[in-house]
N, C-alpha and C positions, 0 to 999 in steps of 0.2 A: 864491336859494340860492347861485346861481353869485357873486353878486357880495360877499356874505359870505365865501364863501370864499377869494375874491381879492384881499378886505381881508386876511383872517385872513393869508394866503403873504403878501402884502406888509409886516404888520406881521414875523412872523416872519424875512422875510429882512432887514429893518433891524433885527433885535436883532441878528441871527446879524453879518450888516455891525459893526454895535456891537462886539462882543465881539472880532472880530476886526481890529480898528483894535487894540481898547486892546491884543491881545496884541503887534499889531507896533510900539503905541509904547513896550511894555512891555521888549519885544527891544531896539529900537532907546537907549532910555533906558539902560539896562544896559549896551550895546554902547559907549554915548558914557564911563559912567564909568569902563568897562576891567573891569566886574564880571565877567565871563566870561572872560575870561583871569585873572584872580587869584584865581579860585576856584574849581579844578577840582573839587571836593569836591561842587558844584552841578550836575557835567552830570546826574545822574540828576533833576532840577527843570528843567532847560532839555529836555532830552527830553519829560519829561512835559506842558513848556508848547508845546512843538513836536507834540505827538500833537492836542493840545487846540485848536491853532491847524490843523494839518492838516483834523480834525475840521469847525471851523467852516468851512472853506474849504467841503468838503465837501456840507454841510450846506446853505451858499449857495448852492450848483452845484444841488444836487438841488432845494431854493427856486424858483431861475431859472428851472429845467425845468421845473415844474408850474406855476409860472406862466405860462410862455409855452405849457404846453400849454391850461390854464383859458383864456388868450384865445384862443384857437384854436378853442376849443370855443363859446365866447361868438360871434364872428366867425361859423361856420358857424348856430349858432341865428339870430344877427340876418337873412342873409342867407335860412335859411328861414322865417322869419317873415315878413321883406316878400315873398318870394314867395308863401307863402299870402293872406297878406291883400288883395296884389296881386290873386290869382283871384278873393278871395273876394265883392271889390267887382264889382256890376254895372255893367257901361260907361253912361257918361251916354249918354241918346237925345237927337239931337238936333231 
């Protein structure tokens, strides 16, 4: 379950990664043909692509965190796992 779900955050945080590329080369693209300075008529679309890009940042950060908490939690099970199993074996007699 846990590792389903750490696919699932990991797919999720590369779309989130995705979308936020393409807004900064969307910004960036825009910024190279001067679109933003000659078309002030456009900040309320540059705001709104700025909320959208904020968002996804967002979005990624919160992504990170549950992933790095899902391994953490993974990490802690492995380690009591070998230690049970550890007990649970009988020492060889020699």
């Amino acid at each position: 379950m846990l590792l389903a779900q750490n696919a699932t955050l990991r797919r999720d945080l590369e779309t989130m990664r995705a979308e936020l590329r393409a807004i900064r080369a969307r910004d960036l693209a825009a910024n190279a043909r001067g679109d933003l300075a000659s078309h002030p008529k456009r900040d309320a679309e540059i705001e709104a692509l700025r909320r959208e890009r904020d968002e996804a940042l967002a979005a990624v950060r919160r992504g990170e965190a549950d992933l790095l908490a899902q391994r953490n939690v993974v990490q802690r099970l492995i380690a009591e796992n070998t230690r049970l199993i550890g007990s649970a074996v009988p020492p060889l007699e020699r």
